[in-house]
TISEKOL-361014 format. One record per residue (C-alpha): x, y, z. Coordinates in steps of 0.1 Angstrom, whole numbers, padded with zeros to 4 digits, always signed. Example, Ala and Ser with C-alpha at 12.3 -4.5 7.8 and 13.67 -1.06 7.14 Angstrom:
% residues 2
+0123-0045+0078/+0137-0011+0071/
END
This chain:
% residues 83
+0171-0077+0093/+0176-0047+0074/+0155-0020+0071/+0141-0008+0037/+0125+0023+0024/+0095+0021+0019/+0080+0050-0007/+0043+0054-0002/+0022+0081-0026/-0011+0092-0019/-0033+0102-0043/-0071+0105-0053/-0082+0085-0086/-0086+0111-0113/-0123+0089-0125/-0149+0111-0123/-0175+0102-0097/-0144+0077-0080/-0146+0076-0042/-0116+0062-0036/-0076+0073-0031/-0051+0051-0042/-0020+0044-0024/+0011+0028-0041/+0037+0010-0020/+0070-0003-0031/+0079-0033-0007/+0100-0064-0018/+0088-0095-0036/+0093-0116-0008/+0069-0097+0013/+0043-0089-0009/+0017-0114+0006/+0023-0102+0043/+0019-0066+0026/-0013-0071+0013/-0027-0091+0040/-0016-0059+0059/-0034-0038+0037/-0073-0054+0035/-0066-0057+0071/-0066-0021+0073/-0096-0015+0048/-0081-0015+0016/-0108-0019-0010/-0085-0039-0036/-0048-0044-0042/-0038-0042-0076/-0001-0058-0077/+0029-0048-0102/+0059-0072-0103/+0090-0054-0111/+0112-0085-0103/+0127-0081-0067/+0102-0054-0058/+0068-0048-0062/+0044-0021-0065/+0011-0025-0047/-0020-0003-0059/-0038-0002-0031/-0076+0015-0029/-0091+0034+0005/-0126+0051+0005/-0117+0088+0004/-0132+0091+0038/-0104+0069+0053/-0076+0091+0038/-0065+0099+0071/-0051+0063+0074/-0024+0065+0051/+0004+0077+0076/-0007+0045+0098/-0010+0025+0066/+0028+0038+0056/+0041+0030+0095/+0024-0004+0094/+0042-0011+0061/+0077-0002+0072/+0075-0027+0104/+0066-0050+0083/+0088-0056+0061/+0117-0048+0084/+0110-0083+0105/
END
């Protein structure tokens, strides 16, 4: 299977009072229900998905507290979707 990138951003929500970070992932369509699973596994608060036909782009939410996770949470993702 082939390896694909896997662009991950990390940023905090710009609400005021938000105590979350989101985290956007760009995996392909066909793994987007592994990818998520993936993701509440890990703690994600809520996955907010974007179809963008063979792609998609998952908003994902982490407490700020748990902002360390994201280079796991980015790892995780790329094994995943290079079974």
């Amino acid at each position: 299977m082939e390896l694909r990138p896997v662009p991950c951003y990390n940023r905090p929500m710009s609400i005021e009072g938000a105590h979350w970070r989101e985290i956007t992932a760009t995996v392909p369509a066909e793994d987007e229900a592994r990818a998520s699973a993936f993701l509440i596994e890990q703690g994600a608060g809520g996955v907010w998905v974007e179809s963008n036909g063979s792609q998609v782009h998952l908003h994902v939410f982490f407490p700020l507290q748990e902002g360390g996770r994201v280079d796991a949470v980015r790892k995780g993702l790329r094994r995943l979707v290079s079974k």
